[in-house]
N, C-alpha and C positions, 0 to 999 in steps of 0.2 A: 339311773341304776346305781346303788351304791359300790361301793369298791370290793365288799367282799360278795356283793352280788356278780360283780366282774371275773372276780378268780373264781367264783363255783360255776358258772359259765366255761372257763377257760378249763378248767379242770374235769368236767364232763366230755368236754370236747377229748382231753386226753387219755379218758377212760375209753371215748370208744375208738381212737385212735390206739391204744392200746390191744381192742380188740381187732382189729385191723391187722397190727403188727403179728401178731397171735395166731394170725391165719395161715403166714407165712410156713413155707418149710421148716422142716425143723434149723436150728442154726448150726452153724457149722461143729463138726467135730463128735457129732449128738455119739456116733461110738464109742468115743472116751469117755461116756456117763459124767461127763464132767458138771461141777454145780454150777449155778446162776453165775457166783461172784466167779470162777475161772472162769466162763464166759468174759464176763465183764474185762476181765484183766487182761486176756487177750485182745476186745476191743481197746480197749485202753491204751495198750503195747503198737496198733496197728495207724493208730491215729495220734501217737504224742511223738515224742522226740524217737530219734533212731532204738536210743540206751535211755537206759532210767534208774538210780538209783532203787533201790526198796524202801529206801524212806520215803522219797518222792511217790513213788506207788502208794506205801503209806497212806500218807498226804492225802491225796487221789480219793482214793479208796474212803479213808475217815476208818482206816484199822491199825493195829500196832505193825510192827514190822516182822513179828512175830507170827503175827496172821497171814503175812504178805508171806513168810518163808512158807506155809502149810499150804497157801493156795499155788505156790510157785512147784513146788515138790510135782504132784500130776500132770504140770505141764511138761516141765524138762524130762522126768519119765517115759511120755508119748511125743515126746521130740518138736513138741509144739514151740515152748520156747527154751531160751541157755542165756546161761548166767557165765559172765568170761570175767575177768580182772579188771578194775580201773587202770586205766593209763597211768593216771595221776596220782591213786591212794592206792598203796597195795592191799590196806586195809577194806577196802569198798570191792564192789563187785557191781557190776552193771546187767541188768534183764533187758534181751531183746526175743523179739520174734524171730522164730527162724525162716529162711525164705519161703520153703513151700507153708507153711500158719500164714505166713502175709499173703501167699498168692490166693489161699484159699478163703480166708474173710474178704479181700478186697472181691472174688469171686462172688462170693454169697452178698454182698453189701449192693454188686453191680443189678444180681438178680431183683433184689429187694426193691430198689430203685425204680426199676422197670416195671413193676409189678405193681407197685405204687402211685406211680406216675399218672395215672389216667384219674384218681382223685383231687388232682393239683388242674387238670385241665382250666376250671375258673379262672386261676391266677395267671394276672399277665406275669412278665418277666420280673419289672418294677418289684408286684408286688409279691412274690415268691422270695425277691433279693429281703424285703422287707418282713417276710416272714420266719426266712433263716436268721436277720439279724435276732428278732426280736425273743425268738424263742431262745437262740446262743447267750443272748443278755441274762436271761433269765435263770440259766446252766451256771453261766461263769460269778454271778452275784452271790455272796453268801449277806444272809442277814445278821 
């Protein structure tokens, strides 16, 4: 099998992995009508460093910081997340999650989990360790 016969293999699998995910509840928050990418950025916030720059978000994201201020505005409005002061640069400002946003994604994350979990039955332990790696490789690489 050739190699890009390899990733459209890999990548059907993630299409209906996709639909999978899809089936799920709605995700968290669904009341704030909020879009896809404040989703995202929430996740984001819930799983990277405590604080984070808006650059860094940025970064993340692959938007200006411009974009980061537009998508941040509806979260700190519905209390989801806040922007406090750097320690270090008075001129910076730091985004984090506020407690009950973290408790509430790590809730829905834990659901998801479980819900999921009976399609992984195959995989031994080995190779589930080997599956999170492979797929994280594939996340953290930029070409």
């Amino acid at each position: 099998m050739t190699r890009a016969a390899q990733v459209g293999s890999v990548l059907e699998s993630l299409v209906m992995w996709q639909r999978r995910l899809a089936s799920l509840p709605a995700p968290p928050f669904a009341e704030a009508k909020l879009s896809r990418a404040q989703v995202d950025v929430l996740f984001m916030l819930a799983h990277g460093p405590a604080d984070v720059t808006p650059g860094v978000l940025a970064t993340q994201l692959g938007v200006t910081r411009g974009a980061v201020s537009q998508l941040l505005e509806p979260l700190v409005a519905e209390g989801l997340a806040e922007q406090v002061q750097h320690p270090h640069d008075a001129r910076s400002r730091l985004i984090r999650l506020t407690d009950s946003a973290r408790g509430v994604v790590a809730d829905f994350e834990s659901a998801a989990a479980t819900r999921m979990t009976p399609f992984f039955e195959a995989l031994d332990d080995s190779e589930m360790h080997a599956l999170a790696d492979l797929l994280g490789r594939t996340i953290e690489e930029t070409p």
